[in-house]
N, C-alpha and C positions, 0 to 999 in steps of 0.2 A: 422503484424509482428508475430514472434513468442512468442512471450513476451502475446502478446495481445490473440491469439489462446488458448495459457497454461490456461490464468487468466478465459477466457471464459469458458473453461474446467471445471476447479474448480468450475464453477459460475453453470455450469450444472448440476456437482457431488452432489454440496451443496444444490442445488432448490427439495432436495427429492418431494413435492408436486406440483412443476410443474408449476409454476404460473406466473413465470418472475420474481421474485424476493424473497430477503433474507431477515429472522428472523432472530434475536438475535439467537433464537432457533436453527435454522436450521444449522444457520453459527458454532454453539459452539458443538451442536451432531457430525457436519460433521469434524472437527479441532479432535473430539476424535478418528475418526475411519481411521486418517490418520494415516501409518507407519512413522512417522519420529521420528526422536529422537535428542533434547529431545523431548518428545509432548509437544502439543502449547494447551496452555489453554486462556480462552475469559472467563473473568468477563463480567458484565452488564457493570461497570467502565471501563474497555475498550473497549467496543462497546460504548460508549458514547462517548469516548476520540476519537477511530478512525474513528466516524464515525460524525467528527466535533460539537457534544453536540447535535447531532441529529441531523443539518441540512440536510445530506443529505438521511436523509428519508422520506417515503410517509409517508399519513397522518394515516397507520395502521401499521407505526415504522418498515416496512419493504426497503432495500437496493435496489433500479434496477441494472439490467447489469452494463449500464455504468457508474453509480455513485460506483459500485463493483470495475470496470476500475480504474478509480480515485484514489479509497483507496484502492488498491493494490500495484498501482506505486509510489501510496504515501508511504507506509511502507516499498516497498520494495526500494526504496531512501533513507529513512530513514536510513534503514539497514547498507543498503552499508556507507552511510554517517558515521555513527557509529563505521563500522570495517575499514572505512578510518582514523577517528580521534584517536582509537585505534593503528590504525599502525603508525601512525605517529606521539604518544604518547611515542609509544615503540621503534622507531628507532631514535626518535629526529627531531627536524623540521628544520636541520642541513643538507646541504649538495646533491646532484642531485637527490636521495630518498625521500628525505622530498619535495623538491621544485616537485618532478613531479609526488608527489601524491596531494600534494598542487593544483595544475593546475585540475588534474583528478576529484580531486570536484569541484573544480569552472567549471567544464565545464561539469560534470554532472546536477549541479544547473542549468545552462543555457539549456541545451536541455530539461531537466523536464519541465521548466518554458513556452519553443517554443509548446511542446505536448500539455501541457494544452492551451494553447491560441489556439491552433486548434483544441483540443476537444469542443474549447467554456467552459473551468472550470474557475469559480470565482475564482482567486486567494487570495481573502483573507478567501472565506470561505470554500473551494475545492469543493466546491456544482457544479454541472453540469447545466448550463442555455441553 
């Protein structure tokens, strides 16, 4: 998909030494030298938070590809989930608007839920088995 191409991109952009996988480091230099705004800053506290308390790192606290995958679609669900609950704060959960942004997340939670079970992600840990 293209979802999965982009994140893979980023996962290439961010691996500056090449190795297959992401530091704390690598991930929080590379978040600085992106153009967006506002810029996205990364504590250790959340690299610990998104990256499930560490489970899904190797044993030298670095991220793989598809554990990357993972906590990508994870945040960026999140995201959406948040500017869903947001607009539906702001318009009222009142009326064809509320009900069919209402739907639009239960039905984003359900396809998230269908990816992971075909990625093989533990669902309570987001770890990759």
């Amino acid at each position: 998909t293209d979802l999965l191409k982009r994140i893979n991109l980023l996962f290439e952009v961010l691996d500056v030494d090449d190795n297959g996988t992401l530091s704390y480091e690598e991930i929080q230099q590379g978040l600085k030298k992106l153009r967006v705004e506002p810029a996205i800053s990364l504590t250790p506290d959340d690299f610990e938070n998104i990256t499930q308390g560490g489970t899904m790192l190797n044993t030298d606290g670095e991220i793989g590809k598809r554990e990357f995958q993972v906590l990508m679609r994870r945040q960026l669900k999140l995201y959406v989930q948040r500017q869903l609950a947001n607009t539906l704060e702001m318009q009222g959960a009142d009326g064809y608007n509320g009900t069919m942004l209402f739907v639009l997340k239960l039905l984003m939670i359900g396809v998230d839920d269908i990816q992971d079970r075909q990625m093989g992600v533990d669902l309570t840990t987001g770890a990759a088995s």
